[in-house]
N, C-alpha and C positions, 0 to 999 in steps of 0.2 A: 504494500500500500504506500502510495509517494505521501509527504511529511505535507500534513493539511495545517490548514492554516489556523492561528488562535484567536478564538473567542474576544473580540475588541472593548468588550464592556464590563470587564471584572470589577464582581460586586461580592461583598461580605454578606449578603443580604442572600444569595441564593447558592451560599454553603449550611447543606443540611448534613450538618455531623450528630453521630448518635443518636440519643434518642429522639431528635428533633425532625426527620426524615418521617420516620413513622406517626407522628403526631399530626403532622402536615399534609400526608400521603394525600390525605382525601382531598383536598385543594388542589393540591399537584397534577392529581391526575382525575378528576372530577370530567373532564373534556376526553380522554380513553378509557377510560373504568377500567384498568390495570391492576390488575389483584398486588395489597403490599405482600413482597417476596418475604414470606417469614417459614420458620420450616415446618409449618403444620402445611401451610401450600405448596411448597418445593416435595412433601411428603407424599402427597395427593398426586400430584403430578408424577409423581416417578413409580406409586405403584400403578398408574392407569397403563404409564408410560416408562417399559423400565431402561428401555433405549435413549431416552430423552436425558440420562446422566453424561456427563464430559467423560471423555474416556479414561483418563486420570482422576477418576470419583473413586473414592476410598469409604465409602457409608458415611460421612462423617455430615446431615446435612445442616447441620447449624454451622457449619464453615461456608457452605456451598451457600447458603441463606445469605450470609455476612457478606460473599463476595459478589450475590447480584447484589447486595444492594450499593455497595461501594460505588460498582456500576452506574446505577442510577443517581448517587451523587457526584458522580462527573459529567455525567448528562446535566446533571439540573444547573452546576454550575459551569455549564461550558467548556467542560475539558472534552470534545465531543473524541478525538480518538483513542483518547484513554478511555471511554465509555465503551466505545467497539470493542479494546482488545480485552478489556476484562472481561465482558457480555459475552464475547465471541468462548474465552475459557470458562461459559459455565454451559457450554452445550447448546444444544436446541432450547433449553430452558431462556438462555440470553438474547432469546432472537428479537423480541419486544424490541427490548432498551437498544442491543446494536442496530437493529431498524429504524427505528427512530433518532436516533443520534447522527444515524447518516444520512438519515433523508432531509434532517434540516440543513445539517451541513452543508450538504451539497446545493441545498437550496439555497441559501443564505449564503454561503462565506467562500463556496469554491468558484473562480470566476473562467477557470479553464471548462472551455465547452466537452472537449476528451474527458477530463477527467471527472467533471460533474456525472457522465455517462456514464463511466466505472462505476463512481458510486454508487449512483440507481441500480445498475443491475449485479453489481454484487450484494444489496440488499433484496432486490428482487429475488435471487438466486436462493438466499436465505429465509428468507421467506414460505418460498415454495416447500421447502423442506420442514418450516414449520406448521405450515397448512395438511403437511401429510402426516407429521409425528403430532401435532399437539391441534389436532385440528377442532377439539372444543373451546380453545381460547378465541376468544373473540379478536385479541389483537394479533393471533396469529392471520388473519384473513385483513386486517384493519391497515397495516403496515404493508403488507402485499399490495393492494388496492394501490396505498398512497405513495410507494414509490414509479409502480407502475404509470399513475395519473402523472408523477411529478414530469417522469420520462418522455411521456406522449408529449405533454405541452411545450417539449422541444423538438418535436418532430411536423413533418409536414403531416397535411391530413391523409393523404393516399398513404401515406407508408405509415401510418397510426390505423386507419383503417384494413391493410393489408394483411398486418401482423395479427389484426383481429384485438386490438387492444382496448376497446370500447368494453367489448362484451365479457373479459378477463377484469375488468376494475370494475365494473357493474356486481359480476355474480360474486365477487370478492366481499364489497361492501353490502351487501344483501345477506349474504352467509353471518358476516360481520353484526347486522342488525337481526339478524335471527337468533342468534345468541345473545346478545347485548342490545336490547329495543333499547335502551339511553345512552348509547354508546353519541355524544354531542360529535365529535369529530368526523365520524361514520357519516351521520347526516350531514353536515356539512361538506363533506368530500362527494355525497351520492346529488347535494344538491349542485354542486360544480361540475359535476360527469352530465346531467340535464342541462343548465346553462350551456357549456362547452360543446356538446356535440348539436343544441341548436342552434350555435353561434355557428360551428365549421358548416352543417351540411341544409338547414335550413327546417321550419316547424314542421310544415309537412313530410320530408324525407323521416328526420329526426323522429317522428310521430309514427308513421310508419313504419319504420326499419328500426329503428331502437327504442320506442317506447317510453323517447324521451319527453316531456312537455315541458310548459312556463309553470304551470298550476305547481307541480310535482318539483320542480327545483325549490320555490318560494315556499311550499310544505317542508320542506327538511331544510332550510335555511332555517325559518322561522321555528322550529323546533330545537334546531341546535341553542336559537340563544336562549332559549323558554331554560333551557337542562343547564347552559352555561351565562350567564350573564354578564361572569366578570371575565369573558377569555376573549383575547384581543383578536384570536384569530378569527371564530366565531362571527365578530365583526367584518373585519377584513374580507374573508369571501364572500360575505353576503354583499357586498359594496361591490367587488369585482364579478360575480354572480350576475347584478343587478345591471353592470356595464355592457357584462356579454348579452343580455336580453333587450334592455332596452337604449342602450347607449344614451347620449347626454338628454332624454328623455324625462332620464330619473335622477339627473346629475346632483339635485339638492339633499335625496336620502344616500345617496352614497356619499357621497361631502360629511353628511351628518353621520354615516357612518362611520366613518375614516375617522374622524374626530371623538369620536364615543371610544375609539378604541387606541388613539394615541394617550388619551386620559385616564385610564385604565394602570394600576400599578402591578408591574412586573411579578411574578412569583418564581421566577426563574430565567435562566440564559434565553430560553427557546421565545419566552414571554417577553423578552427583552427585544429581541432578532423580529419576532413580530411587531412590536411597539414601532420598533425604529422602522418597520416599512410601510409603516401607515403612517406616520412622518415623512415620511417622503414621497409620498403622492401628494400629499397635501402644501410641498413648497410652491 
């Protein structure tokens, strides 16, 4: 993996050491319903799933507990590939947090077009494998969806279309909310995949061939923020959502959007990286 770049906003504020991770979790991750990694659920998981252990697993899971969550405090504060490679050493079990650690990253911070690539689909990659070992987690289908979506939206439409990558982030995020109906991110991702595909191919194709509508984007928008209210991102898609639909039509709820969610205080890197892009639509 080439030496990614750091996290430009280090704050004291979104290092959760000890026991202070867990007392928070539910804010943290309120927007993917993320089960906290403690070893009654790393315990669960590995007897449904007894392949889902790192190959270097010695029974020991109150270490294996201790080390996803490490994990997820480098994620929260920004250390995004130190978050991969300790995720990546707790197995399939890791695949959440390294998924998600990379698909902000690359969204956010990496500005090489190649190498943004790589990183979508070496979480793609990872993914996939956690959709076939740990396929009752909701975020193993939820992080598949979203790097997949992140990918497509730097491709053209014929060859996003060709790959069949519509109906791969659709059945992703569907599966996603089948397991987790409040999963806030889910919908907001399923309501982007609706905006998106009748912004590329048009209402009536869209309607017909994908099943996408206006109604149906604007339902999981508005639902995302009903679940999340204080998540910047939440915002933000609904604003770009609302751009791909109706363009400067709606220009003053998206404005007011953008602004609800640069006001918004931070609860982490990821929440930061979002803040600061809805500040910057708004120069």
């Amino acid at each position: 993996m080439h030496e990614w770049h750091a996290f430009p906003y280090d704050d004291a504020a979104y290092h959760y050491a000890g026991k202070r991770l867990k007392t928070t979790w539910a804010g943290l991750h309120c927007g993917d319903c993320e089960p906290f990694p403690d070893g009654d659920w790393l315990e669960r998981q590995l007897q449904e799933t007894p392949g889902a252990a790192p190959r270097d697993f010695d029974g020991n899971v109150a270490a294996l507990a201790e080390k996803l969550q490490s994990a997820w405090r480098s994620f929260h504060a920004g250390r995004f590939a130190e978050a991969v490679a300790v995720a990546d050493g707790c197995g399939v079990l890791g695949a959440s947090c390294a998924n998600k650690a990379t698909g902000i990253y690359a969204t956010y911070l990496e500005d090489d077009s190649a190498r943004q690539q790589a990183c979508f689909t070496t979480a793609i990659e990872r993914a996939e494998q956690a959709c076939g070992d740990l396929p009752g987690l909701a975020n193993s289908h939820y992080f598949h969806a979203l790097n997949l979506g992140r990918m497509s939206q730097s491709m053209s439409v014929m060859d996003a279309l060709r790959q069949g990558l519509g109906g791969k982030i659709l059945a992703s995020l569907q599966r996603a909310l089948d397991i987790e109906a409040n999963h806030a991110e889910a919908h907001t991702a399923l309501g982007m995949y609706h905006a998106e595909v009748i912004n590329k191919v048009g209402k009536m194709m869209a309607s017909l061939t994908y099943g996408a509508s206006t109604d149906k984007a604007l339902e999981h928008f508005q639902r995302a923020l009903e679940l999340t209210p204080g998540s910047p991102i939440a915002h933000i898609e609904y604003a770009n959502g609302l751009n791909l639909l109706f363009g400067n039509r709606e220009l003053e709820q998206v404005t007011d959007l953008y602004i609800k969610a640069s006001e918004l205080r931070a609860r982490d890197a990821m929440e930061r990286l979002d803040i600061e892009a809805a500040l910057a639509e708004l120069e």
